[in-house]
Steps between C-alpha positions, in 0.01 A plus 500: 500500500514345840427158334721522233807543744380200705509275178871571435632516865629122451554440099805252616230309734323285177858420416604381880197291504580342174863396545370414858295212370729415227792440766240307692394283239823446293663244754181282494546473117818377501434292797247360294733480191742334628289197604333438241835453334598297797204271451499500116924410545427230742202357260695468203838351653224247716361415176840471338672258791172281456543499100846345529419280828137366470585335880564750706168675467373485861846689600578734238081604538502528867822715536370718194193530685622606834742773304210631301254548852810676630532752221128541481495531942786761473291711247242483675670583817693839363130584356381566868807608651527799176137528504491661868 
């Protein structure tokens, strides 16, 4: 009997744990998300800029470039800042 009362003592606790991680894990994802669309937006209007103007490749790339690292950095930098 005594081990039966000890198993429902916390029924809640399974629950806590579970919206625990889910709250823990949930900003990463849309961190994550969100850059990738940042990237995959930056890719196609790149790709788009050098369609209509074959010359300014080396600019258009290089700024498009630089803006995708810094979506891709500030992922990665919320992943260990939630992830403590």
């Amino acid at each position: 009997m005594r081990g039966r009362l000890q198993q429902h003592k916390h029924p809640n606790k399974q629950k806590h744990m579970m919206l625990a991680e889910l709250s823990g894990n949930l900003p990463i994802g849309l961190v994550g998300m969100g850059a990738a669309l940042g990237v995959g937006i930056a890719a196609a209007k790149a790709s788009e800029a050098i369609g209509r103007n074959p010359g300014a490749f080396g600019k258009v790339f290089t700024t498009a470039l630089i803006g995708m690292a810094l979506a891709e950095g500030l992922a990665i930098l919320i992943y260990f800042v939630v992830a403590r």
